[in-house]
C-alpha positions in Angstrom: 0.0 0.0 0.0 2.6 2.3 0.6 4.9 1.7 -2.2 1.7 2.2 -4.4 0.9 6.0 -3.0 4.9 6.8 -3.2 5.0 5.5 -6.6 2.0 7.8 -7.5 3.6 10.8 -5.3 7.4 10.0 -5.6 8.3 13.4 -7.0 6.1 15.4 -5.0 7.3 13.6 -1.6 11.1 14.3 -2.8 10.5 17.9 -3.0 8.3 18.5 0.2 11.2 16.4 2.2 13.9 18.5 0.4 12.1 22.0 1.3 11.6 21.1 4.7 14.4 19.8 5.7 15.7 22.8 4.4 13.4 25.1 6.8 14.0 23.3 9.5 18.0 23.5 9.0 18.1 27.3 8.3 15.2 27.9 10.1 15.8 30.6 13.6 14.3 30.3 17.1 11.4 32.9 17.4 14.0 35.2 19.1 16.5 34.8 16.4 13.7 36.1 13.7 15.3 39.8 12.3 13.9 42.3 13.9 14.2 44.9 10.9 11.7 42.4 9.1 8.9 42.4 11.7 8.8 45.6 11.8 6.2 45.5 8.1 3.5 43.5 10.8 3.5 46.0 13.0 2.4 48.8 10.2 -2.1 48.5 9.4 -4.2 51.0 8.0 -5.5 52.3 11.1 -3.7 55.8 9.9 -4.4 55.3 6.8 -3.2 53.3 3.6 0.6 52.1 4.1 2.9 50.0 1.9 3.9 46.8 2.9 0.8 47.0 5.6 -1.6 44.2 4.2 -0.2 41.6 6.1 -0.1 43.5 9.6 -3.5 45.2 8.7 -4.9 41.4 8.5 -3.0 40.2 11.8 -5.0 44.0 13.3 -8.3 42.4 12.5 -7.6 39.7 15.5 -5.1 40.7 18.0 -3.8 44.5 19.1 -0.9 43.2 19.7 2.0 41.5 17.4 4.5 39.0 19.7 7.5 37.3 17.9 5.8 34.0 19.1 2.3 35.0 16.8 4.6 36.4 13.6 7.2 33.0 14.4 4.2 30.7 13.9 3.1 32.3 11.3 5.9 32.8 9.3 6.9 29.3 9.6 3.2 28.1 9.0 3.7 30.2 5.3 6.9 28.9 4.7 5.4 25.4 5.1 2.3 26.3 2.7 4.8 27.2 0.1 6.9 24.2 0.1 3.6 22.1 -0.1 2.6 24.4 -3.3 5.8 23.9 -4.9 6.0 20.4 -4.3 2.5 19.8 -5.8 3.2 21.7 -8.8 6.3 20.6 -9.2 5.3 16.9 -9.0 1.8 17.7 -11.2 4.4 19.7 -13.9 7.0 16.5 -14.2 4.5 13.7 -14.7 2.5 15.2 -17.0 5.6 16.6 -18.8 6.5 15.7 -22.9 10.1 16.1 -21.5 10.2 14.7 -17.9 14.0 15.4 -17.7 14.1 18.8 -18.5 11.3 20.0 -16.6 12.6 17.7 -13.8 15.6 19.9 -14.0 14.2 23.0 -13.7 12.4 22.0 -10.6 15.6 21.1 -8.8 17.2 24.6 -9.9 14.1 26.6 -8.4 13.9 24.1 -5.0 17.5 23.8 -4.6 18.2 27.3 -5.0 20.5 28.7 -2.0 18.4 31.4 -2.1 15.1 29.8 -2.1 14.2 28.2 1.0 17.0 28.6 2.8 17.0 32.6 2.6 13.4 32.6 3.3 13.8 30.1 6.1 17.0 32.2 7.5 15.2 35.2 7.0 11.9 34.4 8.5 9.6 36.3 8.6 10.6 38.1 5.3 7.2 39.0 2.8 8.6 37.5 0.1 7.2 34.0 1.0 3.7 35.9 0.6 4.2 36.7 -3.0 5.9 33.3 -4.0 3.3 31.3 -2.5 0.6 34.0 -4.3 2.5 33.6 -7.0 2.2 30.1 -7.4 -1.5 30.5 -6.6 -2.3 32.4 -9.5 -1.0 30.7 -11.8 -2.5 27.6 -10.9 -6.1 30.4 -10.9 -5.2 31.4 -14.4 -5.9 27.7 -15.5 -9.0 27.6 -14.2 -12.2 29.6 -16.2 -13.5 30.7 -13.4 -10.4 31.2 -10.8 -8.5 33.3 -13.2 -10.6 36.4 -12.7 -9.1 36.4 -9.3 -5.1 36.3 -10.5 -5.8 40.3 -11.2 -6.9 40.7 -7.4 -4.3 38.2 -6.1 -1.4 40.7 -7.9 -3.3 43.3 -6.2 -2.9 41.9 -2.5 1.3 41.1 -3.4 1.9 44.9 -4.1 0.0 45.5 -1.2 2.0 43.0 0.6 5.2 44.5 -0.8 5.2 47.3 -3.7 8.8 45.7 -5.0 6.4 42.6 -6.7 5.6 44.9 -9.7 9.1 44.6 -10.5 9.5 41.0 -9.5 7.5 38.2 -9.6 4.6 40.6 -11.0 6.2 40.2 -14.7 6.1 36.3 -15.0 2.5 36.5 -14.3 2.3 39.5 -16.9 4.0 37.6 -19.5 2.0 34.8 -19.0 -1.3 36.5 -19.2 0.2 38.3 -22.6 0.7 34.7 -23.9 -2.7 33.3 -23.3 -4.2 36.3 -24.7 -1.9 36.3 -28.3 -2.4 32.4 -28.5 -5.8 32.6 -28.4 -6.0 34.9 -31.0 -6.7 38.4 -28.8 -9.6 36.7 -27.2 -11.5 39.5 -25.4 -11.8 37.6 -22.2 -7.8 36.8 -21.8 -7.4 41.2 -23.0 -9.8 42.1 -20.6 -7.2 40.3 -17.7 -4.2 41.7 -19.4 -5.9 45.3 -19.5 -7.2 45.4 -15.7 -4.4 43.6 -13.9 -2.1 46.0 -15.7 -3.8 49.0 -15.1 -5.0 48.5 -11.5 -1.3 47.3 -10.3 0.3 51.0 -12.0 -2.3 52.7 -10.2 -1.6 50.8 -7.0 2.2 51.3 -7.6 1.7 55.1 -7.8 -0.6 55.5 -4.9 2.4 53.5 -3.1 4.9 55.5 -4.3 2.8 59.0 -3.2 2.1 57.4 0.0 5.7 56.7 0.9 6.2 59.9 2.7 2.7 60.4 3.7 1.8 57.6 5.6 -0.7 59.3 7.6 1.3 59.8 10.9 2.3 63.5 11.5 6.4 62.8 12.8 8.4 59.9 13.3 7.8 60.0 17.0 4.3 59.5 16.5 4.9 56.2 14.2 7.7 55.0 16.6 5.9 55.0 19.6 2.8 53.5 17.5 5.2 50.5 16.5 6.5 50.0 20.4 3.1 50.1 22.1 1.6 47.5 18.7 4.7 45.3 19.3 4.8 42.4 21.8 8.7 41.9 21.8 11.2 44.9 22.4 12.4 47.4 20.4 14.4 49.8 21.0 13.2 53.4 20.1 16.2 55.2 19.2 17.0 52.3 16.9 13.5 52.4 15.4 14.1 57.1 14.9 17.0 55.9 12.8 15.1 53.2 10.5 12.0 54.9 10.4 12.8 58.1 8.8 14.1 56.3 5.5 12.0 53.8 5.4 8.4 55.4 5.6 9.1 59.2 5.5 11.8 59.4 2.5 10.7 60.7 -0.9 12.2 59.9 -4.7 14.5 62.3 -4.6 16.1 61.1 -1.1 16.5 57.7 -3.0 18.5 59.5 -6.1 20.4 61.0 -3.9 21.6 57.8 -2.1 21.1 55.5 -4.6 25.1 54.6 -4.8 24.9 53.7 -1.2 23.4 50.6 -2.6 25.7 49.3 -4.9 28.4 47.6 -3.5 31.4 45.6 -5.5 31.1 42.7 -3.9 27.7 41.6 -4.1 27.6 42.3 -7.8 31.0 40.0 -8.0 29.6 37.4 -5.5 26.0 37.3 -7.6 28.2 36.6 -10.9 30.5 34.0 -9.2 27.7 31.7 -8.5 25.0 32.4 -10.4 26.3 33.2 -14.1 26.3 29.7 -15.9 23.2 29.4 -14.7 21.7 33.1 -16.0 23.8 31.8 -19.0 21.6 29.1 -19.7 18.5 30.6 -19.1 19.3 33.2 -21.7 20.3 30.9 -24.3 17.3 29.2 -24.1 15.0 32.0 -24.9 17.5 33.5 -27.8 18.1 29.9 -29.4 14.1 29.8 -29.6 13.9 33.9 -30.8 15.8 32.6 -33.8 13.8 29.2 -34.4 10.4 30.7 -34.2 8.8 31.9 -37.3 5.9 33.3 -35.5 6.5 37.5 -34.6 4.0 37.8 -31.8 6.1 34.6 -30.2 9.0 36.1 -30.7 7.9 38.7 -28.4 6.9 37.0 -25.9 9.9 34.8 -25.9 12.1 38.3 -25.7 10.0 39.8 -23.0 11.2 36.7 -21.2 14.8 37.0 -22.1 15.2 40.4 -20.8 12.8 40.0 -17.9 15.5 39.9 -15.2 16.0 43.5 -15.9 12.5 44.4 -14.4 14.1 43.6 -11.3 17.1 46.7 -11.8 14.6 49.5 -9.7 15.2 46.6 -6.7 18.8 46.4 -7.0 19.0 50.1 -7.3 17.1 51.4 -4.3 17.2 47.9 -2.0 19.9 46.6 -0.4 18.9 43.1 0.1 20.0 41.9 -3.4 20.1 38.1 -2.2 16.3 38.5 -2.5 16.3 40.4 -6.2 18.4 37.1 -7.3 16.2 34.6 -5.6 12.7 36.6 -7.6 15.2 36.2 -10.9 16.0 32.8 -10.8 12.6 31.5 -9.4 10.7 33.5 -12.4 12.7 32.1 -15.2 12.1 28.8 -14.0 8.4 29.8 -13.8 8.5 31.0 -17.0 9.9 27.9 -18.3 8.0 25.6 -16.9 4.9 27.4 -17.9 5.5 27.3 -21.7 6.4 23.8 -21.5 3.2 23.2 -19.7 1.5 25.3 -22.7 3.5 22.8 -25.2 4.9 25.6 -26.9 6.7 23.9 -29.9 9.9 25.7 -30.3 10.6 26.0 -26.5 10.2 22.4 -26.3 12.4 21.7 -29.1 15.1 24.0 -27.9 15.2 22.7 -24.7 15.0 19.2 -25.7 18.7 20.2 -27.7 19.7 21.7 -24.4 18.7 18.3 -22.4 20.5 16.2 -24.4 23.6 18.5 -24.4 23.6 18.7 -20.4 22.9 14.7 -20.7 26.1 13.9 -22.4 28.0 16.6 -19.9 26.2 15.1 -16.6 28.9 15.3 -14.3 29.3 18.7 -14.9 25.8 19.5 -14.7 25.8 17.4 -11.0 29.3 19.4 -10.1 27.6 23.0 -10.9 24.4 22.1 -8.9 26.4 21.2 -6.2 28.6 24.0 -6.3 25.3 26.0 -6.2 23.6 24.5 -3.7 26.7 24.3 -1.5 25.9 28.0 -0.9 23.1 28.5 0.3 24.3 29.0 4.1 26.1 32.0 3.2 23.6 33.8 0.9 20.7 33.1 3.3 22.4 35.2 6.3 
C-alpha cells in the first residue's frame, strides 16, 4: 500500500522532504527572527493606507498586539504552505511533462536554490514567502475559467504586501497572461485580464509610491511609539528614529540621492560567481528559440522573457537586500519555463529538448555545478 501512494507521489514527496528539511535546517528560534523584518507587521491601516501594511493590517483584525511567538508561527506556517505548493506543482508539472528530464531539471534549480528556502527560512519572517506562495496560486487560478478572474486581485494583494512585486515576480505573471491572450487569437476575455491587472497594479504602484512619505502619521515619534506600544517583543526606540525616517518618510528624490549607497562591488562579484552559468543558460534558451520561431508575436513573448531579469534593476538600485532580487530572478525564469512547456509551446520544447541532451552527455558537470550552487546556500541566506 505504501509503495503504491509513493509510486503515485514519488516526485512530489522528494520535494516536500527536500524543502523542509531545508526550513528546518536554516530555520531561527522565534528570538532569532530579524527584527528589521517584523517591523512590516507592525504597520495596518488604522492611519491610513501604508505600503507593505496588508499583512499587519490582516493580523489587526484579530489581536492589538504582534509578539515574535504569533509572527514566528506564522511565518513558519507560510513557509510550510509554500513548500507544499511547490512540491504539488512541481510533482503535477514533471508527470504530465513531454520532456520529464528537463522540466525535472528546472524544478531542482528553483527548490534547490540557495536562495530559495533557505533565505526565506533564514530570514523568517521576510514577505517574500507571501508573494511566491501568491504567486504560485495564481498561476494555478489562471488555468482555471472561473479562478482566473481572481489572478488580477491576487497581484493586487502582493503589491499590497510589498510594492517591490511589480518589479519582481509581477512580470512572469504578466508575460503569461500576454501569452494566453496572443495564443488565443486576442480573445476579449484573456485582454480584458491583461488590461485590468495592468492598469489597476500601475495605479496601486503610484498610490504607493505618493504614500511613501505620507503615511498618515504626523512625525516619526508619533509612528515610533505607534510600533513599540503595537509590538509584543522589544524594540528599542532610538533604533527604530534611525530606521523609520528612511524607510516610511523618504521621498524619490532622497533615493536618487543615495542611490550609490546601494551598490556595492562585492555583491555584484559574488552574484556573478555563483550564479552566471546558470543566467547563461536561461538566456540561451530564450534567444536559441527567438531565432527558431517563425511566428512574430512569439518572438515577443519569448524576448519579453529574455530580458525580464532587468524588471528587477529599480530593486537592485534602491534595495539593499539583493540576495532576495536574485532569488525573484532565478525562481521566475524557472516559472517562466515551466509554464511554456506546460503550454507545449513547440519551439521552447524543441530548444530545450537540444539543451537536455547537451547537459545529458556533460552530466557530471551539470551534477558538479548544482552542487557548487547549492553548497551555498548558508552564506547567501544570512
Amino acid at each position: 500500500m505504501l509503495k503504491k501512494v509513493f509510486t503515485k507521489t514519488k516526485y512530489e514527496a522528494c520535494i516536500l522532504f527536500f524543502l523542509l528539511m531545508q526550513l528546518i535546517v536554516f530555520a531561527p528560534t522565534k528570538d532569532g527572527m530579524p527584527v528589521w523584518q517584523l517591523l512590516t507587521y507592525l504597520g495596518d491601516y488604522s492611519h491610513g493606507f501604508m505600503p507593505r501594511a496588508f499583512i499587519g493590517e490582516i493580523i489587526s483584525w484579530f489581536t492589538d498586539s504582534v509578539s515574535s511567538n504569533l509572527l514566528f508561527n506564522l511565518s513558519f506556517t507560510v513557509c510550510v504552505l509554500l513548500s507544499v505548493a511547490a512540491a504539488l506543482i512541481g510533482g503535477y508539472l514533471i508527470k504530465n511533462a513531454e520532456n520529464k528530464t528537463a522540466v525535472t531539471a528546472i524544478v531542482a534549480v528553483m527548490v534547490s536554490s540557495p536562495i530559495f528556502m533557505p533565505l526565506m527560512a533564514s530570514w523568517l519572517g521576510i514577505t517574500d514567502i507571501y508573494l511566491i506562495l501568491l504567486t504560485f496560486i495564481a498561476f494555478v487560478f489562471n488555468e482555471n475559467k472561473f479562478l482566473r478572474y481572481l489572478v488580477p486581485v491576487l497581484a493586487l494583494i502582493c503589491t499590497a504586501i510589498h510594492h517591490a512585486y511589480l518589479f519582481l515576480y509581477m512580470v512572469p505573471i504578466a508575460i503569461a497572461l500576454l501569452y494566453d491572450f496572443f495564443k488565443n487569437k486576442k480573445y476579449i476575455r484573456d485582454g480584458i485580464m491583461c488590461g485590468v491587472t495592468y492598469a489597476s497594479l500601475i495605479a496601486l504602484g503610484l498610490i504607493t509610491v505618493k504614500t511613501r512619505s505620507a503615511s498618515g502619521f504626523a512625525s516619526v515619534d508619533e509612528m515610533t511609539d505607534f510600533m513599540i506600544n503595537k509590538a509584543g517583543f522589544s524594540l528599542e526606540k532610538e533604533w527604530l528614529e534611525s530606521l523609520v525616517p528612511n524607510e516610511y518618510f523618504t521621498r524619490v528624490d532622497y533615493l536618487q540621492q543615495n542611490v550609490t549607497s546601494t551598490m556595492s562591488a562585492s555583491n555584484l562579484f559574488g552574484i556573478v560567481l555563483i550564479f552566471a552559468p546558470l543566467f547563461v543558460t536561461f538566456a540561451y534558451g530564450w534567444i536559441k528559440s527567438i531565432k527558431q520561431s517563425e511566428d512574430k508575436t512569439e518572438r515577443f513573448i519569448f524576448s519579453l522573457c529574455l530580458i525580464h531579469p532587468l524588471s528587477t534593476v529599480p530593486t537592485y538600485i534602491f534595495g539593499l537586500n539583493w540576495n532576495r532580487w536574485t532569488s525573484a530572478i532565478i525562481t521566475s525564469q524557472c516559472i517562466l519555463y515551466l509554464f511554456m512547456l506546460y503550454r507545449k509551446n513547440k519551439t521552447l520544447s524543441n530548444t530545450v529538448g537540444q539543451m537536455t541532451e547537451f547537459f545529458k552527455k556533460h552530466f557530471i558537470l551539470v551534477v558538479f555545478y548544482l552542487i557548487y550552487f547549492a553548497s551555498f546556500a548558508k552564506l547567501l541566506g544570512t
